[in-house]
ZADO-1210 file (C-alpha; in nm, 4 decimals, padded with zeros to 6 digits):
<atoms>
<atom x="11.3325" y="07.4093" z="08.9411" code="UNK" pos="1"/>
<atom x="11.3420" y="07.0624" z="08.9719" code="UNK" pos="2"/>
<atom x="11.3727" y="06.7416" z="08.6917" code="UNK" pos="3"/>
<atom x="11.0850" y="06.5402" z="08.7377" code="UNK" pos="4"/>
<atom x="10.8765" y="06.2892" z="08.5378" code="UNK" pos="5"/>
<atom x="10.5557" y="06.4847" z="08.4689" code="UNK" pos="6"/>
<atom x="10.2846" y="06.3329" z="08.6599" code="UNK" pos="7"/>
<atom x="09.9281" y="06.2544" z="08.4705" code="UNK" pos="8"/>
<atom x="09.7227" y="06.5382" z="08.3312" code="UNK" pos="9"/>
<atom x="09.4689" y="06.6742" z="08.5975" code="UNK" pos="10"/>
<atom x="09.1087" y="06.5404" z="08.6020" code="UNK" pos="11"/>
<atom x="08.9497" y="06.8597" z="08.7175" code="UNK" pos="12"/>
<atom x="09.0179" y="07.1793" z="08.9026" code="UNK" pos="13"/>
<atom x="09.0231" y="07.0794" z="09.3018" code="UNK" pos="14"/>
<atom x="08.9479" y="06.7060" z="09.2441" code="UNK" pos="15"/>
<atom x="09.2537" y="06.5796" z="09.5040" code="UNK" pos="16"/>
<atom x="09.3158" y="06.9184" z="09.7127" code="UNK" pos="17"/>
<atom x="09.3040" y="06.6855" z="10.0712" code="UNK" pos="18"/>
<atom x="09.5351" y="06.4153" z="09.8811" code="UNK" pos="19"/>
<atom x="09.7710" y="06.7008" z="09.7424" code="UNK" pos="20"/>
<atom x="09.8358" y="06.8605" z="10.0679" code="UNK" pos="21"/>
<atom x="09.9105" y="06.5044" z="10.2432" code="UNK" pos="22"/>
<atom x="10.1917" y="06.4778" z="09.9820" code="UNK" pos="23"/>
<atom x="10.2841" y="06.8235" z="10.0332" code="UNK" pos="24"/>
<atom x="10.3056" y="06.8074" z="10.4032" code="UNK" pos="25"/>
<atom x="10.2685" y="06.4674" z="10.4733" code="UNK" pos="26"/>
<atom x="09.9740" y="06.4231" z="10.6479" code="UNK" pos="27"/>
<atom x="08.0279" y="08.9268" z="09.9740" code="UNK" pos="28"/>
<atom x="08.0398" y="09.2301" z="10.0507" code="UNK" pos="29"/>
<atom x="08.2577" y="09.4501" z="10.2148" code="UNK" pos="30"/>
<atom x="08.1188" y="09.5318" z="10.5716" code="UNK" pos="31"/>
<atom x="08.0268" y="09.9041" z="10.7435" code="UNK" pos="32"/>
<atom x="08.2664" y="09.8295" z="10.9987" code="UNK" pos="33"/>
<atom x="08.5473" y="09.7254" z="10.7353" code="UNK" pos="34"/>
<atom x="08.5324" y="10.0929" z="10.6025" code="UNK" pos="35"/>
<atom x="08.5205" y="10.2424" z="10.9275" code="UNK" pos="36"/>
<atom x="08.8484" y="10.0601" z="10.9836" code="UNK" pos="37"/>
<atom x="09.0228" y="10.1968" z="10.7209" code="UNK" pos="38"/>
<atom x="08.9196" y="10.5508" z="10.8598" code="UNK" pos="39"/>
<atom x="09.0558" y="10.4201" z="11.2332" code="UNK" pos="40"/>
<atom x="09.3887" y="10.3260" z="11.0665" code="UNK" pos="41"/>
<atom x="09.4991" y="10.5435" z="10.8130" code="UNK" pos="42"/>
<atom x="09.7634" y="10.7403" z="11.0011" code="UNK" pos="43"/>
<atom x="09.9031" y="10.4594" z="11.0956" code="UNK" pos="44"/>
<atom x="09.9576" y="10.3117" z="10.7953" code="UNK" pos="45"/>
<atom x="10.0994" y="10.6995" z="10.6469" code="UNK" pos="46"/>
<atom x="10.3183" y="10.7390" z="10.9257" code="UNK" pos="47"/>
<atom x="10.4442" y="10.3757" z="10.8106" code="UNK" pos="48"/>
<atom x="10.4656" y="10.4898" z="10.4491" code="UNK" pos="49"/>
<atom x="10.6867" y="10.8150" z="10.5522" code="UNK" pos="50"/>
<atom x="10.9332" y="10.5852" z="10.7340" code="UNK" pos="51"/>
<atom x="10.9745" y="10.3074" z="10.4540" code="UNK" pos="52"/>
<atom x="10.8425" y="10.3838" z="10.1141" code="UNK" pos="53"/>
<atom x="11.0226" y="10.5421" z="09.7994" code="UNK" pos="54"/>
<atom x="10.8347" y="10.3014" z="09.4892" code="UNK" pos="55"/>
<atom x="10.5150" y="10.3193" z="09.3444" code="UNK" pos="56"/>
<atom x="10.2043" y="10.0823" z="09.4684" code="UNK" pos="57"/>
<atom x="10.3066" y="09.7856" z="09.2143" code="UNK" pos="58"/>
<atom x="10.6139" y="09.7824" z="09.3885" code="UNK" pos="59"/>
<atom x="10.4273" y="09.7135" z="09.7602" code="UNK" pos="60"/>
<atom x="10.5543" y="09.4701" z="09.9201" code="UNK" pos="61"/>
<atom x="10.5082" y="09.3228" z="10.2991" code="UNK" pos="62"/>
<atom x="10.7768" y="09.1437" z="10.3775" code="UNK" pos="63"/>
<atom x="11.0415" y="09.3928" z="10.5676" code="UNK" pos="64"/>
<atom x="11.4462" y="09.2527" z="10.5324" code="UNK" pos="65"/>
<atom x="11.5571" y="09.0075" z="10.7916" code="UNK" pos="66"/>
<atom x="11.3745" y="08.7146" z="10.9435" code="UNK" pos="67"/>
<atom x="11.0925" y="08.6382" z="10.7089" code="UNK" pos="68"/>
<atom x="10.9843" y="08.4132" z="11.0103" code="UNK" pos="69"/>
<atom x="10.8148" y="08.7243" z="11.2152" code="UNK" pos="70"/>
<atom x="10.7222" y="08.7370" z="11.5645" code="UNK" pos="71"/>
<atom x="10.3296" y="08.7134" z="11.6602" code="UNK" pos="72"/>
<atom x="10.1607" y="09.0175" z="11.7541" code="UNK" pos="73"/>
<atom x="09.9940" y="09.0431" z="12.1115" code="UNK" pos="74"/>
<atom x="09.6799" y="08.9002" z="12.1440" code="UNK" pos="75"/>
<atom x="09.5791" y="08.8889" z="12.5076" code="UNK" pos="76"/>
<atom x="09.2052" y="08.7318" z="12.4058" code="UNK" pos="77"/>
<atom x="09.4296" y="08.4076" z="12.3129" code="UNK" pos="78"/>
<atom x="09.6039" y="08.1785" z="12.5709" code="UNK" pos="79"/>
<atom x="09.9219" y="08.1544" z="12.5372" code="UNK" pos="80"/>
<atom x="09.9891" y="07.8180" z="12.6764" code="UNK" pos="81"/>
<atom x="09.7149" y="07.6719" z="12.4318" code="UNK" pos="82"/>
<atom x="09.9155" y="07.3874" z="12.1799" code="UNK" pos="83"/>
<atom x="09.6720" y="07.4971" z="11.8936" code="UNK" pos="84"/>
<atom x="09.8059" y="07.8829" z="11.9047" code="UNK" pos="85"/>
<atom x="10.1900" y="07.8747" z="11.8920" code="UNK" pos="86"/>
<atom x="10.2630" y="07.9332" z="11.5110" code="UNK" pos="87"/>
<atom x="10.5688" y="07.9904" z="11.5622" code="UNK" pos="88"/>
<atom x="10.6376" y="07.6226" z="11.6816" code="UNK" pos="89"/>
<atom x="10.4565" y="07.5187" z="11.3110" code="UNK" pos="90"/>
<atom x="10.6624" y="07.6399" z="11.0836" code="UNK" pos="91"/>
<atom x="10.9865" y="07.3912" z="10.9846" code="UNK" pos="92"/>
<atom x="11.1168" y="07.5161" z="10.6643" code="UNK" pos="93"/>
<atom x="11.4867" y="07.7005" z="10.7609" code="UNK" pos="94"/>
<atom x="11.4282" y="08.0851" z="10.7598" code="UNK" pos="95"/>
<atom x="11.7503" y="08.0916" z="10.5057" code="UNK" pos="96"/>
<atom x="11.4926" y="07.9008" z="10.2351" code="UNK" pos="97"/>
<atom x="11.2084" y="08.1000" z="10.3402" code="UNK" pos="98"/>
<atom x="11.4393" y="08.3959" z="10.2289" code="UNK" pos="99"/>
<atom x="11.5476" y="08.3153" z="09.8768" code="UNK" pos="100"/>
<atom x="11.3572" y="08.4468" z="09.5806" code="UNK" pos="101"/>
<atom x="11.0219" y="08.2261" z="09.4812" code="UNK" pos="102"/>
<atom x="11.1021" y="07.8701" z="09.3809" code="UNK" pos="103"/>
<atom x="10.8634" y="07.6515" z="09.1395" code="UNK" pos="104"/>
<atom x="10.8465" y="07.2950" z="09.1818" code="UNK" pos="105"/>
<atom x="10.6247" y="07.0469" z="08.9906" code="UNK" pos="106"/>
<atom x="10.6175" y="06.7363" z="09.2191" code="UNK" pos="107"/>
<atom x="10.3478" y="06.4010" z="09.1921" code="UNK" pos="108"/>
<atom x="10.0330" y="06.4432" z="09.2518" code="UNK" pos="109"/>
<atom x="09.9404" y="06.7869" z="09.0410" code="UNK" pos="110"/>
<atom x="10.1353" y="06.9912" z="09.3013" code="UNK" pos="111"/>
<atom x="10.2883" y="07.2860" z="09.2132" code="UNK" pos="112"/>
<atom x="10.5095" y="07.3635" z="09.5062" code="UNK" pos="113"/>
<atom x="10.5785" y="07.7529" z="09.5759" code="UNK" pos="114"/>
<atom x="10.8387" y="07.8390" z="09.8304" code="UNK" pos="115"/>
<atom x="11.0234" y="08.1369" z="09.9344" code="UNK" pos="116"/>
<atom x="10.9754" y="08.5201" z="09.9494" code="UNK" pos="117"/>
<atom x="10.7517" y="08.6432" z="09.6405" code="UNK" pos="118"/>
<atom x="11.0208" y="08.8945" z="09.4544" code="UNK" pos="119"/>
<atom x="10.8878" y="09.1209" z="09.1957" code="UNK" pos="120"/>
<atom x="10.9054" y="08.9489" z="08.8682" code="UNK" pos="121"/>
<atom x="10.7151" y="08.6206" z="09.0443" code="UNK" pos="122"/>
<atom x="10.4188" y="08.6376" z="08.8676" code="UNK" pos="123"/>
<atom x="10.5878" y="08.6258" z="08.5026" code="UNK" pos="124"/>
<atom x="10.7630" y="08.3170" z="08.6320" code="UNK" pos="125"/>
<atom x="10.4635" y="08.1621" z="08.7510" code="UNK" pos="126"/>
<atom x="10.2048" y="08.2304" z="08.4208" code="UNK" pos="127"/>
<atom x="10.5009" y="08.0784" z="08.2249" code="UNK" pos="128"/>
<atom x="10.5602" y="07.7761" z="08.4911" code="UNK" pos="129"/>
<atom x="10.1747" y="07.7646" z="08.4088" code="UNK" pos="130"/>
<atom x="10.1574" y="07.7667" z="08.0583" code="UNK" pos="131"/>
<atom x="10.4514" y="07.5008" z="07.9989" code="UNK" pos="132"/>
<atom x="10.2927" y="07.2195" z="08.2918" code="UNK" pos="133"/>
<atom x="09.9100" y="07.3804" z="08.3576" code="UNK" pos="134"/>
<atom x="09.7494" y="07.0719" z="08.2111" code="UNK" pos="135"/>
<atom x="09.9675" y="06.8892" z="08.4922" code="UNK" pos="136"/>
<atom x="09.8907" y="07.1190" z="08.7609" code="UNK" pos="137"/>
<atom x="09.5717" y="07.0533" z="09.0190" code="UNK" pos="138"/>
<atom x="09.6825" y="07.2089" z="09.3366" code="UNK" pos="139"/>
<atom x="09.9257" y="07.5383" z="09.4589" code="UNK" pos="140"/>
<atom x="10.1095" y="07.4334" z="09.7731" code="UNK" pos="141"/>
<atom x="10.2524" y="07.7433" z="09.9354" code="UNK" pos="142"/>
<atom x="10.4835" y="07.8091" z="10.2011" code="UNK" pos="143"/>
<atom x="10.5922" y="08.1627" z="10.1829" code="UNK" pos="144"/>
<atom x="10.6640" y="08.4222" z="10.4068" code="UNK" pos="145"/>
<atom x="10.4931" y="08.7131" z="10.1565" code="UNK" pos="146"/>
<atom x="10.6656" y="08.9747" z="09.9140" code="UNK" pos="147"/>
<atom x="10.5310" y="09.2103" z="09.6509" code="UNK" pos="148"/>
<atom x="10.1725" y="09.2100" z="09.7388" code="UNK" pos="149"/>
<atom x="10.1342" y="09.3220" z="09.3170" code="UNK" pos="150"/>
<atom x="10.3309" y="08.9586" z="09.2379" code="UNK" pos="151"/>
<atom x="10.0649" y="08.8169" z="09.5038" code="UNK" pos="152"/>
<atom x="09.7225" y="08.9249" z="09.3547" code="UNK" pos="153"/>
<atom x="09.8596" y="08.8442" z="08.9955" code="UNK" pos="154"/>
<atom x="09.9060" y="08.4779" z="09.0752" code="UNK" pos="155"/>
<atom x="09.5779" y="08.4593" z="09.3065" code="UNK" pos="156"/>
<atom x="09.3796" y="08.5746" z="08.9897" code="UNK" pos="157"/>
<atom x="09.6099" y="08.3176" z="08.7660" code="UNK" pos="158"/>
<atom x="09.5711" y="08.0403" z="08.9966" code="UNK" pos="159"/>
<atom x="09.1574" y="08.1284" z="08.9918" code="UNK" pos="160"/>
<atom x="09.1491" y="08.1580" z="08.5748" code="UNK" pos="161"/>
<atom x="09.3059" y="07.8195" z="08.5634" code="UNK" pos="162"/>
<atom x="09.1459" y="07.6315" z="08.8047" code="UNK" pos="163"/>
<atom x="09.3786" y="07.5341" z="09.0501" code="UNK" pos="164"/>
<atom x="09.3232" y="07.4874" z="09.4487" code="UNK" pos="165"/>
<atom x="09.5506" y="07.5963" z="09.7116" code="UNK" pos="166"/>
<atom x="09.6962" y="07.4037" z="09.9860" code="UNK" pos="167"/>
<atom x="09.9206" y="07.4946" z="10.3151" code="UNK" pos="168"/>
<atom x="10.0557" y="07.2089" z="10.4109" code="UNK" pos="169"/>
<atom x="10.1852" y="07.0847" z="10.7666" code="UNK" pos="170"/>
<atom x="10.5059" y="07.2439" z="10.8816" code="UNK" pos="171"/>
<atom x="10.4607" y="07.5795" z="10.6103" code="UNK" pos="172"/>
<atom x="10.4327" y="07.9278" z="10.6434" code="UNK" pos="173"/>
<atom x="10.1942" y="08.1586" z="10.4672" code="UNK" pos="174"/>
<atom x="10.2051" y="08.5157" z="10.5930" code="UNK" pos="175"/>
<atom x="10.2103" y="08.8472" z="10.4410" code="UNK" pos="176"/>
<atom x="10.0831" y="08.8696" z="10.0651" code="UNK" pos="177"/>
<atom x="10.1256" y="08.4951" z="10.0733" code="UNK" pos="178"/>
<atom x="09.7291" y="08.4079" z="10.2198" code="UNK" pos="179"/>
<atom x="09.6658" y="08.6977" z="09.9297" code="UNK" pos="180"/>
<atom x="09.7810" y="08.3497" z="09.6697" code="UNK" pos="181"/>
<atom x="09.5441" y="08.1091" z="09.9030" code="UNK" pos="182"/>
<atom x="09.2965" y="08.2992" z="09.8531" code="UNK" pos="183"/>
<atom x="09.2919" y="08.2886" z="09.4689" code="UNK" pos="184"/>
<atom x="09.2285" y="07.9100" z="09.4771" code="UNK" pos="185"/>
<atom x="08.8946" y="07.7005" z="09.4142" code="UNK" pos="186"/>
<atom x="08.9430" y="07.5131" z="09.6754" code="UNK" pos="187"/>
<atom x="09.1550" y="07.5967" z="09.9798" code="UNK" pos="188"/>
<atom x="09.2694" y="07.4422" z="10.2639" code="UNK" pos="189"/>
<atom x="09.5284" y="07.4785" z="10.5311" code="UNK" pos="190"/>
<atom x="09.6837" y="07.2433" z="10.7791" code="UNK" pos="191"/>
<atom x="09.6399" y="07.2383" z="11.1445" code="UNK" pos="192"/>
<atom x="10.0177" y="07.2499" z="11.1886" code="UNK" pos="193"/>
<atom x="10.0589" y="07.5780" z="10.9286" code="UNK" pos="194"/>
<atom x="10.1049" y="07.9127" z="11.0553" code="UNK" pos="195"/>
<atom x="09.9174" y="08.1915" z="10.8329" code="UNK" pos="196"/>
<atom x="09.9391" y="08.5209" z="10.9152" code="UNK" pos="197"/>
<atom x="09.8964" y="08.9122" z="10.7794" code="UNK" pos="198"/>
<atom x="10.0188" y="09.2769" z="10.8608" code="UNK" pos="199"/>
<atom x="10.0531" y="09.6014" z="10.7345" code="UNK" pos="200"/>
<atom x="10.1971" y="09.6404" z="10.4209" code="UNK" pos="201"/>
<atom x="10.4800" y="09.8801" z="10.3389" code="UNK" pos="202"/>
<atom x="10.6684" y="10.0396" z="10.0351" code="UNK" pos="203"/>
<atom x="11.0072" y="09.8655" z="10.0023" code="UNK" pos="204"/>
<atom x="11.2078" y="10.1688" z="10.0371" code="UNK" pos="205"/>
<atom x="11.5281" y="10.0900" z="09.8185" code="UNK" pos="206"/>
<atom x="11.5490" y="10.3714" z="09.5192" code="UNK" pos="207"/>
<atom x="11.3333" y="10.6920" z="09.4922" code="UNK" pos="208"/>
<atom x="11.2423" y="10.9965" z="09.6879" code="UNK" pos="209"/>
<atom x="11.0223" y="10.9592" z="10.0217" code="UNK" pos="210"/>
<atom x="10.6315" y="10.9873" z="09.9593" code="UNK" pos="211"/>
<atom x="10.4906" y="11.2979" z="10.0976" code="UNK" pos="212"/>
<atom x="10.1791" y="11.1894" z="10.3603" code="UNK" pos="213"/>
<atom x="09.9293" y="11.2552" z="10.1091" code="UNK" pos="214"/>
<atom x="10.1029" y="11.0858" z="09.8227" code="UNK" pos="215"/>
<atom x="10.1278" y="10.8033" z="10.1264" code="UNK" pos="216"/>
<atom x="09.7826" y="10.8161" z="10.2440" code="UNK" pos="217"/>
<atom x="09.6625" y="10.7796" z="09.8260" code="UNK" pos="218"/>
<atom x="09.8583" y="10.4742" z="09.7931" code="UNK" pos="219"/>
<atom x="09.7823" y="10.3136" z="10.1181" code="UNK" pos="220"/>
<atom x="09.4050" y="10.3840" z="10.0975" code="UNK" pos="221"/>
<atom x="09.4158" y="10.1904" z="09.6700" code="UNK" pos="222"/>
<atom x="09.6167" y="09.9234" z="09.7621" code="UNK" pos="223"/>
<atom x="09.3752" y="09.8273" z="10.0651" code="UNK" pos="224"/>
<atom x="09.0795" y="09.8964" z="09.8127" code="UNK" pos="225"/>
<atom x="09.2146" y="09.6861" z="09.5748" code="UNK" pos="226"/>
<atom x="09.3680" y="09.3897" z="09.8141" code="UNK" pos="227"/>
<atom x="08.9516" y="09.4144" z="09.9981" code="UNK" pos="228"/>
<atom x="08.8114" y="09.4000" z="09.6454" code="UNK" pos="229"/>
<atom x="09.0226" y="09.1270" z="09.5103" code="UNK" pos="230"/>
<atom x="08.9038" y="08.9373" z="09.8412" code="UNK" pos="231"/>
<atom x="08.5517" y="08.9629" z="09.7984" code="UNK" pos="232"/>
<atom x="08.5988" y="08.8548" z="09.4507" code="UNK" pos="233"/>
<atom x="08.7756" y="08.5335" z="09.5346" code="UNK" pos="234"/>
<atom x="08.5206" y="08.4718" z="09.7909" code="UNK" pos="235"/>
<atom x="08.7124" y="08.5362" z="10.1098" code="UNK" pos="236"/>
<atom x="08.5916" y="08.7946" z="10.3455" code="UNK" pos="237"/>
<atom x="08.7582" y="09.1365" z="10.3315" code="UNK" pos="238"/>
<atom x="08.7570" y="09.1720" z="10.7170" code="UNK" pos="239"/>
<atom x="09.0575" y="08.9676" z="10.6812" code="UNK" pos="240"/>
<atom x="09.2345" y="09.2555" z="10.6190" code="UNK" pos="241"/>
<atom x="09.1521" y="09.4604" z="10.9576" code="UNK" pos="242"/>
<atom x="09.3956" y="09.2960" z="11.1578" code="UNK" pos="243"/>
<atom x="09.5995" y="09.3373" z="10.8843" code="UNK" pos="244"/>
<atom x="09.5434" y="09.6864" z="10.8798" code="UNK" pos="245"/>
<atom x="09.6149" y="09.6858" z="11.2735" code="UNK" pos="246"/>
<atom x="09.9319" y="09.5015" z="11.2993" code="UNK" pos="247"/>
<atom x="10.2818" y="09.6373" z="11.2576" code="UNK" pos="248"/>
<atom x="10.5187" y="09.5329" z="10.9203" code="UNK" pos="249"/>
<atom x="10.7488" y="09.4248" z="11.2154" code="UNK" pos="250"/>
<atom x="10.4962" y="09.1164" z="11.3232" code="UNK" pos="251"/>
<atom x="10.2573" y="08.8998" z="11.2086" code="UNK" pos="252"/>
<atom x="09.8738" y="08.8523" z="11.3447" code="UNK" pos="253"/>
<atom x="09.8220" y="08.4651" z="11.3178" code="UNK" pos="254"/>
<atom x="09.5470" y="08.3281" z="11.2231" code="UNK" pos="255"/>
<atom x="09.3313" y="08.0831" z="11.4371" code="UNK" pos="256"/>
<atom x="09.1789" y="07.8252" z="11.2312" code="UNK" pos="257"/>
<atom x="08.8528" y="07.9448" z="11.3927" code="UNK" pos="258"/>
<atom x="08.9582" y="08.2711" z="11.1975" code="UNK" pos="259"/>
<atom x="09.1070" y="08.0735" z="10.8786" code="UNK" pos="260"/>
<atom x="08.7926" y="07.9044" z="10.8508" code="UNK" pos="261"/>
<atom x="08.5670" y="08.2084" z="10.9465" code="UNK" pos="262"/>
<atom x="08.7140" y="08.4438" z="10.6986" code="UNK" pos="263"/>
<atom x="08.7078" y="08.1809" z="10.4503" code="UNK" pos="264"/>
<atom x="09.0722" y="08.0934" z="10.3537" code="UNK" pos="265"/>
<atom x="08.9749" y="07.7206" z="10.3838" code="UNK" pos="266"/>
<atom x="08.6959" y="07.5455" z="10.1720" code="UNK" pos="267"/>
</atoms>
């Protein structure tokens, strides 16, 4: 963490979201069909839980090991060649600092920086990053490429109790659990020149013994009740979560900002 002079106290929660993410970057109800999606998808997402889980839902995570910069899953209704749908050309953070654990920067402004995968254990860091600078504090800036989806709805809901907005700025990734933090802001908003983007999530398989499919299907069916609840609450539309549901852990379904502003993720 860096050694900075502590800018002033915060006038009010949101009050200089656009001006915090120009530093940063320079520059409800859950629906019929939402349900009927979970239905459509739940062998997929047990025959992902056989493959990779061993840990308990609070250990969920969505980031697999290797590239945290994922490929983009097909999607033949978008052109290709169209300059406002290549995410992959966005993002400008090294994948090597994308990898390390969560890092917590204050810089001017009220801006909070968050980079890096979100390791169990992030959300401790971040209440107690919160309670030592939260009267300093105004906006979240994230560029993350996801991690422990349990880490990710704890600091949404802290980031909501205190206040704060969210911001991804130009050049940063937010994919994963990651738009799972945006959404827990009062005010959100995401650059043009971001890439945000969701998939399945998994079980980080590391210790344990292998789910059985039923164990698998319990899990995967309360963890996508509680990620679609948490949603609604924060006032982003659980149909997020469908293409979610519907895209591999080994890619990422980017978000249009048509779709970042239609689902809500940007205020």
């Amino acid at each position: 963490m860096s050694s900075i002079s502590p800018p002033a106290p915060r006038k009010g929660p949101g009050a200089r979201l656009l001006a915090a993410l120009d530093a940063v970057s320079d520059s409800a109800i859950l629906k019929t069909a939402f349900f009927a999606m979970l239905a459509g998808t739940a062998w997929v997402l047990v025959s992902d839980y056989r493959a990779l889980s061993a840990l308990r839902p609070h250990e969920l995570a969505v980031t697999p090991g290797g590239d945290p910069v994922l490929p983009a899953v097909d999607r033949p209704e978008i052109d290709p060649d169209n300059p406002a749908y290549r995410p992959l050309e966005q993002i400008t953070t090294p994948p090597e600092r994308l990898a390390e654990p969560l890092s917590m920067e204050l810089i001017p402004g009220g801006v909070l920086m968050l980079e890096g995968t979100i390791t169990p254990g992030a959300a401790a860091l971040f209440a107690a990053e919160v309670a030592l600078r939260g009267d300093y504090i105004e906006t979240v800036a994230l560029n993350s490429p996801g991690g422990s989806v349990e880490d990710a709805l704890a600091i949404g809901r802290a980031i909501r109790a205190a206040g704060f907005a969210t911001a991804v700025g130009d050049g940063a990734l937010c994919a994963s659990s990651c738009p799972l933090v945006l959404a827990g802001g009062v005010a959100r908003a995401v650059s043009g020149t971001s890439a945000v983007g969701v998939h399945q999530i998994y079980a980080d398989a590391r210790t344990g013994e292998a789910l059985g499919s039923a164990q698998a299907m319990s899990d995967a069916q309360a963890i996508t009740a509680r990620i679609s609840r948490y949603l609604g609450e924060m006032g982003v539309d659980p149909l997020l979560w469908v293409p979610a549901m519907e895209t591999p852990p080994n890619r990422l379904y980017y978000l249009t900002g048509e779709e970042i502003a239609d689902y809500a993720l940007s205020l």
